[in-house]
N, C-alpha and C positions, 0 to 999 in steps of 0.2 A: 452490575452483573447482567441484567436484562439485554443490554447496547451489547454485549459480548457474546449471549447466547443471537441473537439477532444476526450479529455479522457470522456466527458461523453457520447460523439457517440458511443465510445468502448465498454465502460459500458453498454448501452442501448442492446448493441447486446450480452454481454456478461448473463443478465440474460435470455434472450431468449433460450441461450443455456445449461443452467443448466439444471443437469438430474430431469426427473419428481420424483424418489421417497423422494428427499428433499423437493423440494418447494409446493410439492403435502400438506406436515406436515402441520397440524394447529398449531402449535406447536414450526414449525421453524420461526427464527425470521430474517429478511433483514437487511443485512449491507449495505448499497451503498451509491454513491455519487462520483463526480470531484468535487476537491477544487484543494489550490492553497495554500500556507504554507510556515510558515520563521521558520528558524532553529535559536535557537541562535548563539552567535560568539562562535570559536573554537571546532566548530562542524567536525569532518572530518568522510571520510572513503577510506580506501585503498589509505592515502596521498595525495585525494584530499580536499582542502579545503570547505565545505559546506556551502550555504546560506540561500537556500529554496528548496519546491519541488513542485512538480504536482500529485497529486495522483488521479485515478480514480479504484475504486471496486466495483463489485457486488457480495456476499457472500450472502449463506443461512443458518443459525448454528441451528442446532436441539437440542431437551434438552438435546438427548442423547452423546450429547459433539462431534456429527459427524458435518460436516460442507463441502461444494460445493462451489467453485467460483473463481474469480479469482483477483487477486492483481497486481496492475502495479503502480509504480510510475518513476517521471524522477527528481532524485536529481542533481540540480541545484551546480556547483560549480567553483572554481578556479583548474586547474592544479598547480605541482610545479614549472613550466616554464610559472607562470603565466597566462596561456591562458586559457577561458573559457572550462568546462567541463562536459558536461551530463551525469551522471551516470544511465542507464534506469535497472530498475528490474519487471521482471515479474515472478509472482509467482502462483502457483496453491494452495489452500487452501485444507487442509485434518478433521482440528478441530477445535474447537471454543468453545465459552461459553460468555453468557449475565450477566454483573455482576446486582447486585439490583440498584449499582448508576446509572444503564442506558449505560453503557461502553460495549464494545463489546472485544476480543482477539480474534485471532484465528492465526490457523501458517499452514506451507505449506512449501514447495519446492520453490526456486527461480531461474531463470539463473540473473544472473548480466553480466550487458554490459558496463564495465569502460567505452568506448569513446573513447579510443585512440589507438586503433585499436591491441589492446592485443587480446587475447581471448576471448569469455566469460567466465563465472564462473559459472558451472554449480551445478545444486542439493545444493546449498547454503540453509541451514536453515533460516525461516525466520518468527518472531513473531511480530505481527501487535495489537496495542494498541487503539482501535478506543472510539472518544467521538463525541458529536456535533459541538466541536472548538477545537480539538485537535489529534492529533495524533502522535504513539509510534512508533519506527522501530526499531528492532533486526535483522541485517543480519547478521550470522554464529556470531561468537564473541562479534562483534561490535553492543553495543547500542548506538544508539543515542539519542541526548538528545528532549524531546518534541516537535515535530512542533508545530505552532500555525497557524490555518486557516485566511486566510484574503479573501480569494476571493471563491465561491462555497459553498457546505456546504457536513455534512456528514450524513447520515441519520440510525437513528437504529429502527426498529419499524418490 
């Protein structure tokens, strides 16, 4: 619960800093929220085994398919040498779009932080699938499969 209050401190601060000629829009619509999410089983990414994550965002998406904010989640998972693994991504948002079901997309630039003391991975593409109990992740190649929210919420309005 701590990791959850955390990402949405982040979040708090990160709409503050959105530039005014998005959020200024009547027009544009707020993605945000911290939740807390399970992956199903045989989920991975870059050979780490995954099981949930943490996600906290504040985005702005305009009709006109521009979009401001920022994306960060910490995928939770196993190493190959067994040992717990964080995978942290933070991503800056450039586009978006509100579908009619109430669903949000939007993608952006990411750095990815394996955790184990590699590099980051930097300028990684990344497409973000948001609902009120769900959420999508595409990092460069790799999709993953649905989160399901269990703790936090995500909000589109």
């Amino acid at each position: 619960m701590m990791r959850l209050a955390l990402v949405l401190t982040t979040i708090l601060g990160v709409g503050f800093m959105a530039p005014a000629h998005v959020v200024a829009q009547d027009d544009a619509t707020g993605v945000t929220g911290a939740a807390e999410a399970t992956l199903p089983r045989g989920a991975t990414f870059n050979g780490v085994a995954l099981s949930g994550l943490t996600v906290g965002q504040g985005i702005f998406v305009a009709r006109d398919g521009s979009a401001t904010g920022n994306f960060q989640a910490v995928l939770r998972g196993i190493s190959l040498l067994g040992t717990p693994q964080s995978v942290t991504v933070e991503g800056e948002i450039q586009n978006g779009f509100v579908r009619a079901d109430g669903t949000a997309s939007f993608n952006g630039t990411a750095t990815v932080e394996m955790g184990d003391g590699t590099l980051p991975l930097l300028e990684v593409p990344i497409t973000v699938t948001a609902s009120t109990g769900s959420l999508g992740l595409i990092l460069g190649a790799t999709e993953l499969p649905t989160a399901t929210l269990t703790a936090g919420s995500i909000t589109i309005e």
